[in-house]
PDB file as gemmi writes it, atoms N, CA and C in Angstrom:
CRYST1    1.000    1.000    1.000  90.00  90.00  90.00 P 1                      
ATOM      1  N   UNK A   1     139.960 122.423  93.198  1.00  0.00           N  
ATOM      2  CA  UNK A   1     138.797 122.954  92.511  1.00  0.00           C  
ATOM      3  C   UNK A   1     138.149 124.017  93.393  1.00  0.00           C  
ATOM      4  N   UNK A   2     138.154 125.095  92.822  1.00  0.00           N  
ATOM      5  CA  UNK A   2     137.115 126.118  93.622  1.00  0.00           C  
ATOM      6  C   UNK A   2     135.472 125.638  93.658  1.00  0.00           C  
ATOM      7  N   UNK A   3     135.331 126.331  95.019  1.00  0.00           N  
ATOM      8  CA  UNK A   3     133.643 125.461  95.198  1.00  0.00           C  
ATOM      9  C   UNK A   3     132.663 126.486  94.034  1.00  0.00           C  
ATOM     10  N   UNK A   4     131.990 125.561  94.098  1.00  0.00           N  
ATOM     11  CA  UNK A   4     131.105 125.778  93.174  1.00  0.00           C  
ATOM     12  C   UNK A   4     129.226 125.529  93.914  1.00  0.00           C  
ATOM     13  N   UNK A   5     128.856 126.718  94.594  1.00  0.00           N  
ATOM     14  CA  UNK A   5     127.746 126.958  95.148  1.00  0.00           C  
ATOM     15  C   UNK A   5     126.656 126.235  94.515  1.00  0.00           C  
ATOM     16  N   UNK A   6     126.209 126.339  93.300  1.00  0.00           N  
ATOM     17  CA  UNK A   6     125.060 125.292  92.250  1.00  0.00           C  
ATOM     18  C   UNK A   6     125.286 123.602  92.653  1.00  0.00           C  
ATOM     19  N   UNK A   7     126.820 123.685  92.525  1.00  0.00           N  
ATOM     20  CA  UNK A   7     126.656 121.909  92.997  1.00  0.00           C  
ATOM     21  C   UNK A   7     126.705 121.636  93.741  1.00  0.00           C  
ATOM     22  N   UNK A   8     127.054 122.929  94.905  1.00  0.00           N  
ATOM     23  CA  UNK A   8     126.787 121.958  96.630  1.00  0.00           C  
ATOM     24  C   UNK A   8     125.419 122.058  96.820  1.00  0.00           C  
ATOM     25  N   UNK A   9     125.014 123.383  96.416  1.00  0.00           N  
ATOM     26  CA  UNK A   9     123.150 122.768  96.604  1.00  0.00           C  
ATOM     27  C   UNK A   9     122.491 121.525  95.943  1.00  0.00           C  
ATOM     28  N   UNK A  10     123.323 121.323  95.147  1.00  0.00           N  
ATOM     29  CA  UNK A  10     122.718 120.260  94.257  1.00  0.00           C  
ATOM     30  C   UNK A  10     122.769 118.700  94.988  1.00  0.00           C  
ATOM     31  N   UNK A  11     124.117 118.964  95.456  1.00  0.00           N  
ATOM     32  CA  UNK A  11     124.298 117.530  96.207  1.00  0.00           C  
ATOM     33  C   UNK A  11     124.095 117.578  97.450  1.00  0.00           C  
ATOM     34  N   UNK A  12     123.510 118.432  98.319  1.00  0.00           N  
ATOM     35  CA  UNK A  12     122.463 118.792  99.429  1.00  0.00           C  
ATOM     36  C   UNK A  12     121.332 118.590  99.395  1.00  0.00           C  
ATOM     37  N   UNK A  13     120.820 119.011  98.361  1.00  0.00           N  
ATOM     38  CA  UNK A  13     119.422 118.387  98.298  1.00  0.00           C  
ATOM     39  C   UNK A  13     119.411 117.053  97.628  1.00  0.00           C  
ATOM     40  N   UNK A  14     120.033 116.417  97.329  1.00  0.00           N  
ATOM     41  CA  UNK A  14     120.069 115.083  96.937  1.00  0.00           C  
ATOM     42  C   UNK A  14     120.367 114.501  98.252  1.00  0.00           C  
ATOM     43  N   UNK A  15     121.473 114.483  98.573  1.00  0.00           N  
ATOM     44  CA  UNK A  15     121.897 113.651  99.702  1.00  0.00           C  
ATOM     45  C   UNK A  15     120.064 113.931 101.173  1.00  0.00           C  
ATOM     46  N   UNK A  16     119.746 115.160 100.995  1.00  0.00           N  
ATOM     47  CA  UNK A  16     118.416 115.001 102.103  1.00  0.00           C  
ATOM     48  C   UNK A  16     117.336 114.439 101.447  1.00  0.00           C  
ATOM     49  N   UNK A  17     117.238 114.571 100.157  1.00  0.00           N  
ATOM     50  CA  UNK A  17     116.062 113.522  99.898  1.00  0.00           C  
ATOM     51  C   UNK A  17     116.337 112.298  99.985  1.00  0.00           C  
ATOM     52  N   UNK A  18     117.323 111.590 100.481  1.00  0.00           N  
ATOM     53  CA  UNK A  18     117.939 110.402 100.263  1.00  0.00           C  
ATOM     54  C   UNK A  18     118.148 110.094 101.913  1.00  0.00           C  
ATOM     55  N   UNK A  19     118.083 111.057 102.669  1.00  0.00           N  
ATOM     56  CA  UNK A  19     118.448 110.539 104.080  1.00  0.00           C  
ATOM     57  C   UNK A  19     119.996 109.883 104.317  1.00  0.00           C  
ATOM     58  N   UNK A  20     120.878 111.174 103.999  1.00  0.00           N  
ATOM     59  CA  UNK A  20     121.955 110.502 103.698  1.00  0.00           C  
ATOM     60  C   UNK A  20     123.116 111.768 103.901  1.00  0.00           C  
ATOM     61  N   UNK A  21     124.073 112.216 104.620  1.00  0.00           N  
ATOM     62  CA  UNK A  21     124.916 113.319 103.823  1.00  0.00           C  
ATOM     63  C   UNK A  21     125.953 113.371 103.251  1.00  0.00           C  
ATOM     64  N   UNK A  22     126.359 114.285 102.518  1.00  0.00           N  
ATOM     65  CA  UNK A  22     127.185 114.771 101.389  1.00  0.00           C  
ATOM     66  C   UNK A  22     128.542 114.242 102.008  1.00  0.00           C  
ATOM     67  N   UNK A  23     128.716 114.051 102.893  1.00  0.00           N  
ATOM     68  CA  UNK A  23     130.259 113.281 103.439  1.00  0.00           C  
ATOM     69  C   UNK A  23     130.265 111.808 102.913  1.00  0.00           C  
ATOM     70  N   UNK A  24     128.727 111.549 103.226  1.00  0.00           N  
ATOM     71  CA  UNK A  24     129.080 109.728 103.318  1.00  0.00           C  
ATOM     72  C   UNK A  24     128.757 109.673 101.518  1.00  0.00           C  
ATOM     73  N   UNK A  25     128.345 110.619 101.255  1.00  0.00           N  
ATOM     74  CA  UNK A  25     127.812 110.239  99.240  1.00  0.00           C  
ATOM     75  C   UNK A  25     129.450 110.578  98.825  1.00  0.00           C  
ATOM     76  N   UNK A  26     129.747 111.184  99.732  1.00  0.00           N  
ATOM     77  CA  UNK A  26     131.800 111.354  98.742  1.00  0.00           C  
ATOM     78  C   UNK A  26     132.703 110.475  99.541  1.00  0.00           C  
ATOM     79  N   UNK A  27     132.358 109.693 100.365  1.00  0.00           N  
ATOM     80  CA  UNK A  27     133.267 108.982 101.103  1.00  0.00           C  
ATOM     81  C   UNK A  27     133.073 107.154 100.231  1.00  0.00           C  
ATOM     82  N   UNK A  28     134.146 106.194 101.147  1.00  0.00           N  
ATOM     83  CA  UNK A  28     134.043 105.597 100.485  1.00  0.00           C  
ATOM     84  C   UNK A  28     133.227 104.292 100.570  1.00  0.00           C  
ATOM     85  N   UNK A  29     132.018 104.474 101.355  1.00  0.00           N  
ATOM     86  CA  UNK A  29     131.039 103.509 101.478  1.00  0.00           C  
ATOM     87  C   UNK A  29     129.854 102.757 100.413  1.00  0.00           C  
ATOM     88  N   UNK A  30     129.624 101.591 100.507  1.00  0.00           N  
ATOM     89  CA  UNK A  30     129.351 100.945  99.182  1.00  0.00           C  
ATOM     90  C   UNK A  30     127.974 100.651  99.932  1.00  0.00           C  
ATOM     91  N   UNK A  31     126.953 100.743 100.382  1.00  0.00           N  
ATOM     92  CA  UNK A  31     125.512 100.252 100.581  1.00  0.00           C  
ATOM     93  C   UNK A  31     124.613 101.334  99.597  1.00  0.00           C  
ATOM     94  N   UNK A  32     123.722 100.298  99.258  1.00  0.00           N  
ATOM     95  CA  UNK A  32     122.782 100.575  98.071  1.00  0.00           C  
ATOM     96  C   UNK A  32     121.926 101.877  98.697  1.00  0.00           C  
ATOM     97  N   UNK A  33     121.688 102.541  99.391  1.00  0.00           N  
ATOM     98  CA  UNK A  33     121.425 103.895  99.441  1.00  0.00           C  
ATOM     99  C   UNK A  33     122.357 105.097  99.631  1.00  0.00           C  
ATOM    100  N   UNK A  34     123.246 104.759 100.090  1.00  0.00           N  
ATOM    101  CA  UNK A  34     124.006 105.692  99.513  1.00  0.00           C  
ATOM    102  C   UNK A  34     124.648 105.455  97.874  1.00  0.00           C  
ATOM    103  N   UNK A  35     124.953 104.399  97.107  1.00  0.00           N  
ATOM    104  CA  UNK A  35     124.697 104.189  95.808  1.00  0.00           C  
ATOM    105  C   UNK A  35     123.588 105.122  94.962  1.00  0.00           C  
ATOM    106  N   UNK A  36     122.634 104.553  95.672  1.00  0.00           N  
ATOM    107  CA  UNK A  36     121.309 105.469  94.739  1.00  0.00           C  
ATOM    108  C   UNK A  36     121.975 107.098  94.717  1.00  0.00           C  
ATOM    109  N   UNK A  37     121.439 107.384  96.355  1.00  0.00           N  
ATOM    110  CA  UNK A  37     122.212 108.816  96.301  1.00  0.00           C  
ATOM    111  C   UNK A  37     123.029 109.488  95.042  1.00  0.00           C  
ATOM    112  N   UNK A  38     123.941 108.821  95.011  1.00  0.00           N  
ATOM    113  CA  UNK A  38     125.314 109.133  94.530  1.00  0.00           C  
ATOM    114  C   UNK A  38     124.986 109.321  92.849  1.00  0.00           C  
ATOM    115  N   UNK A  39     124.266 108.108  92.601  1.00  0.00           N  
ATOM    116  CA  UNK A  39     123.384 108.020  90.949  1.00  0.00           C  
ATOM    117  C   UNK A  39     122.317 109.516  90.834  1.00  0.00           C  
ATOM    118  N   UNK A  40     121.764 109.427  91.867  1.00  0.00           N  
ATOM    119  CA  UNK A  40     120.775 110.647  91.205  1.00  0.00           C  
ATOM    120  C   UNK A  40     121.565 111.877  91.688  1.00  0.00           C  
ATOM    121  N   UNK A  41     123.006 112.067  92.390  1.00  0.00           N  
ATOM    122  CA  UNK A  41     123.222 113.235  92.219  1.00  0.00           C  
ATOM    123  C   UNK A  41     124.571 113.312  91.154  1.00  0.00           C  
ATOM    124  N   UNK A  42     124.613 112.598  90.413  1.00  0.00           N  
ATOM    125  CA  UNK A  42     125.582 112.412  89.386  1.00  0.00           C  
ATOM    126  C   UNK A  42     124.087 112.806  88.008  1.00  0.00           C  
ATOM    127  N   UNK A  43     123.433 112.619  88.190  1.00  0.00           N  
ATOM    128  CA  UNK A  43     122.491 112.520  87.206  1.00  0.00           C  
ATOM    129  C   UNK A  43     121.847 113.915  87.156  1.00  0.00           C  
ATOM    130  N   UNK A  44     121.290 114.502  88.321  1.00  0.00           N  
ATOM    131  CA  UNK A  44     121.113 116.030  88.869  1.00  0.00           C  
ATOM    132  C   UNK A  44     122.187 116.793  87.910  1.00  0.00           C  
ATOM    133  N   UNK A  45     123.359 116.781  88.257  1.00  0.00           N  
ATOM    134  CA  UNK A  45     124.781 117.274  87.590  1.00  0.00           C  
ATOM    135  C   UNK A  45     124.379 117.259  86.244  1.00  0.00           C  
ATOM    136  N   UNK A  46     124.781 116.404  85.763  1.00  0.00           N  
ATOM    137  CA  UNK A  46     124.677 116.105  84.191  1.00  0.00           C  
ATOM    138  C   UNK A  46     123.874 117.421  83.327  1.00  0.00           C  
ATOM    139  N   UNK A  47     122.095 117.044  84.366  1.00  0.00           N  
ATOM    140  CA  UNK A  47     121.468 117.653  83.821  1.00  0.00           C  
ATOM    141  C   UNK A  47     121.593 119.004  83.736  1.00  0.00           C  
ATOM    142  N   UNK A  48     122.144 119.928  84.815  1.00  0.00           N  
ATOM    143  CA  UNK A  48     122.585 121.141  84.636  1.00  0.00           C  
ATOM    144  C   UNK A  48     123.664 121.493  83.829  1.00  0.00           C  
ATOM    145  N   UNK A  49     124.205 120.549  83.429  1.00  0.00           N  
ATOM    146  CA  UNK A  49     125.610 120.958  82.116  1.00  0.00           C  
ATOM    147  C   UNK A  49     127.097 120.452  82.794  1.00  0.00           C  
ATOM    148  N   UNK A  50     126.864 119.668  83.648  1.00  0.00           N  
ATOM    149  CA  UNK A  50     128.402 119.295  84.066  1.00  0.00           C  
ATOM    150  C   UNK A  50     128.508 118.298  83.638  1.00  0.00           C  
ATOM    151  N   UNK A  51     129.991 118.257  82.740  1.00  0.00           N  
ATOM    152  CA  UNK A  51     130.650 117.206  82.436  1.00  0.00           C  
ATOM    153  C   UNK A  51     131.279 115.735  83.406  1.00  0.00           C  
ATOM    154  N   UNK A  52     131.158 114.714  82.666  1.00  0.00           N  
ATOM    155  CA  UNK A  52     131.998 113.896  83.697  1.00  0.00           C  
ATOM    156  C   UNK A  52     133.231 114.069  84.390  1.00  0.00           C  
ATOM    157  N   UNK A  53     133.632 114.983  84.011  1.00  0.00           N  
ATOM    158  CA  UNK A  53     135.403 115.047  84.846  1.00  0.00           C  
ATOM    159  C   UNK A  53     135.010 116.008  85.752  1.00  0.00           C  
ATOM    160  N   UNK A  54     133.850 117.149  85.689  1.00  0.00           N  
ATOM    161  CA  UNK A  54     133.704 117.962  86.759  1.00  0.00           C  
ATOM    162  C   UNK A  54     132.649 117.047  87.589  1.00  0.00           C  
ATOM    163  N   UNK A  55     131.759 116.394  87.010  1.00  0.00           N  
ATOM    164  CA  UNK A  55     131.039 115.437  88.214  1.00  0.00           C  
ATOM    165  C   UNK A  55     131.612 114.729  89.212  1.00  0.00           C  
ATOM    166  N   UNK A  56     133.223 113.989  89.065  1.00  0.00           N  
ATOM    167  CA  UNK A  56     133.810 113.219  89.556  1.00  0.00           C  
ATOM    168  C   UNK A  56     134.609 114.094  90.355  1.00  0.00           C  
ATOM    169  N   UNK A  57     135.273 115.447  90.107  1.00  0.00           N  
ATOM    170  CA  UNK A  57     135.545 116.044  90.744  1.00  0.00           C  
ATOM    171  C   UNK A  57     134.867 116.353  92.350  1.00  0.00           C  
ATOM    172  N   UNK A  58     133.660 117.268  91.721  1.00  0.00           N  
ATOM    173  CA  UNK A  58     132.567 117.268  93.113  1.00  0.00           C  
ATOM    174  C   UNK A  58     132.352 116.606  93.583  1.00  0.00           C  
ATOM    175  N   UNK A  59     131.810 114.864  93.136  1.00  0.00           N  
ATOM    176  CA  UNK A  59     131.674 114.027  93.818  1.00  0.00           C  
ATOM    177  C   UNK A  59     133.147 113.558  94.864  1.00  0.00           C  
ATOM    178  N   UNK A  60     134.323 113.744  94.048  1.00  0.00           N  
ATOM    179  CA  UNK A  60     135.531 112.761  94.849  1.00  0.00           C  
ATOM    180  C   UNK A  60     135.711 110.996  94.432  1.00  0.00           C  
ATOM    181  N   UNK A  61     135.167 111.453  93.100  1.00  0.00           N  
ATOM    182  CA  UNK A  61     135.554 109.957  92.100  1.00  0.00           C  
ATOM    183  C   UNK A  61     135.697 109.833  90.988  1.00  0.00           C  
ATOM    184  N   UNK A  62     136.324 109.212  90.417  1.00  0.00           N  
ATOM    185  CA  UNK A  62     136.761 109.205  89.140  1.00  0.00           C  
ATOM    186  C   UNK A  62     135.906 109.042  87.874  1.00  0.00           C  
ATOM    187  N   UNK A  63     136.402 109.916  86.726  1.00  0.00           N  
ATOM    188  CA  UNK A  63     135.195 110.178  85.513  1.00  0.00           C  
ATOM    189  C   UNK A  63     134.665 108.967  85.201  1.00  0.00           C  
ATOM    190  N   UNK A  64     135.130 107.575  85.000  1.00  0.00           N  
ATOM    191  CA  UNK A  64     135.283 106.623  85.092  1.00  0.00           C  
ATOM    192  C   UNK A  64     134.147 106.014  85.813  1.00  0.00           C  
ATOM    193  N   UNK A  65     134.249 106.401  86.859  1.00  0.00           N  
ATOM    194  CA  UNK A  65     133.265 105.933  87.656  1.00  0.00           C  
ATOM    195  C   UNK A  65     131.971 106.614  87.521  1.00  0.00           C  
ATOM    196  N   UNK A  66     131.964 107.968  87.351  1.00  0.00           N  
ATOM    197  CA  UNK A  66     130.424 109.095  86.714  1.00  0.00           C  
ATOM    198  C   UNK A  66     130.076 108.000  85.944  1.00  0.00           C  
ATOM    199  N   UNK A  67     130.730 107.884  84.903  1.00  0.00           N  
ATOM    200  CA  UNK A  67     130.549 106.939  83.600  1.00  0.00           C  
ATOM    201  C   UNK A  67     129.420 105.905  83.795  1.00  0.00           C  
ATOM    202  N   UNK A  68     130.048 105.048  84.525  1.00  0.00           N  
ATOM    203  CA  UNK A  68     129.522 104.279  84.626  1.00  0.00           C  
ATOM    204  C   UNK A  68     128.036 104.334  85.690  1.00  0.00           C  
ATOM    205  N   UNK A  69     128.215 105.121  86.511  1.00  0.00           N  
ATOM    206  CA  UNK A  69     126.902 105.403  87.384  1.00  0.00           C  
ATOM    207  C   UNK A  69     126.013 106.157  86.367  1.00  0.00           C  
ATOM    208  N   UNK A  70     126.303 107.224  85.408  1.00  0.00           N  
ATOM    209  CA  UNK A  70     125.666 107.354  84.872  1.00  0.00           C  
ATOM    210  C   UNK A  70     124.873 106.512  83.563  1.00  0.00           C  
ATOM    211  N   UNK A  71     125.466 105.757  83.351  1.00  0.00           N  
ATOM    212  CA  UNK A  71     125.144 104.449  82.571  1.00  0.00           C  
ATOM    213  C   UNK A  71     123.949 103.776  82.920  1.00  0.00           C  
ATOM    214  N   UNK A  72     124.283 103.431  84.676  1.00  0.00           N  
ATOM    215  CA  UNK A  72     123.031 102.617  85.556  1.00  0.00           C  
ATOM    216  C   UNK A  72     121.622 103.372  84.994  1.00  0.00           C  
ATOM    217  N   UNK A  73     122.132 104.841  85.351  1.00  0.00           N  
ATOM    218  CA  UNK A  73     120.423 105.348  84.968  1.00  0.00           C  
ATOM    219  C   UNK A  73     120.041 105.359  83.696  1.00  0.00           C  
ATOM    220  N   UNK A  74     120.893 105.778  82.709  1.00  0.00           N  
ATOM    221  CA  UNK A  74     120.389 105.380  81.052  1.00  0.00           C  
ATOM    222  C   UNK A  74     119.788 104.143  80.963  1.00  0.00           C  
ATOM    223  N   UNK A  75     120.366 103.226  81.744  1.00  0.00           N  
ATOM    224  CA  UNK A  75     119.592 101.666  81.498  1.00  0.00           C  
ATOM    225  C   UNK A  75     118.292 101.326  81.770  1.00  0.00           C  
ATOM    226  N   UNK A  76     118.367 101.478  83.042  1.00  0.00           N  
ATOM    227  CA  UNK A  76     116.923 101.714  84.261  1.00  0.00           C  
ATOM    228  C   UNK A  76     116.245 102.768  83.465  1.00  0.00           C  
ATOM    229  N   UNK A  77     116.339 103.747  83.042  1.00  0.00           N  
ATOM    230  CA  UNK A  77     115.299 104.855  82.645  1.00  0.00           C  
ATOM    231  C   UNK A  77     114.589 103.652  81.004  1.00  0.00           C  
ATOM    232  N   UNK A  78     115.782 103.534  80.309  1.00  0.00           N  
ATOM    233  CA  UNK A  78     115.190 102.862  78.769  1.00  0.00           C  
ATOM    234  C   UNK A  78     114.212 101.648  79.382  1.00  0.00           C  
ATOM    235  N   UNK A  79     114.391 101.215  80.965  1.00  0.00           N  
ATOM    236  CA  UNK A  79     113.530  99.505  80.912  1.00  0.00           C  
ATOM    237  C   UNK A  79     112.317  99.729  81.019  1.00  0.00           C  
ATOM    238  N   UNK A  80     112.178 100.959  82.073  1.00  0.00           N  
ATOM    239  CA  UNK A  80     110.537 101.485  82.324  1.00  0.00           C  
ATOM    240  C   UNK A  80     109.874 102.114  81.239  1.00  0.00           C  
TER     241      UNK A  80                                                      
END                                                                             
């Protein structure tokens, strides 16, 4: 995939509001802040017009998995 400048800023400033960087949000570590991370910059994405197969791309995970992270926040957003 050629880089795409909009989504590395995108997942730069996610990963620093999160105290966290863009290696460990695409690598394969499972603790609940880098989780969050990973949700609001899958969610960031979305909102600018990227599809799940290009989210999973940038991120380095499968649409499958967007899917479902993006799911978490549809849920959580409808409870509040």
């Amino acid at each position: 995939m050629t880089p795409d400048p909009q989504a590395d800023a995108t997942m730069l400033r996610i990963a620093q509001r999160h105290y966290v960087t863009v290696e460990r949000m695409r690598g394969p570590e499972r603790n609940k802040y880098i989780q969050a991370a990973r949700r609001a910059a899958a969610d960031a994405l979305q909102k600018q017009g990227y599809n799940t197969t290009q989210i999973g791309r940038i991120m380095e995970r499968d649409p499958t998995t967007v899917l479902a992270m993006l799911g978490r926040i549809g849920i959580r957003n409808q409870a509040t």
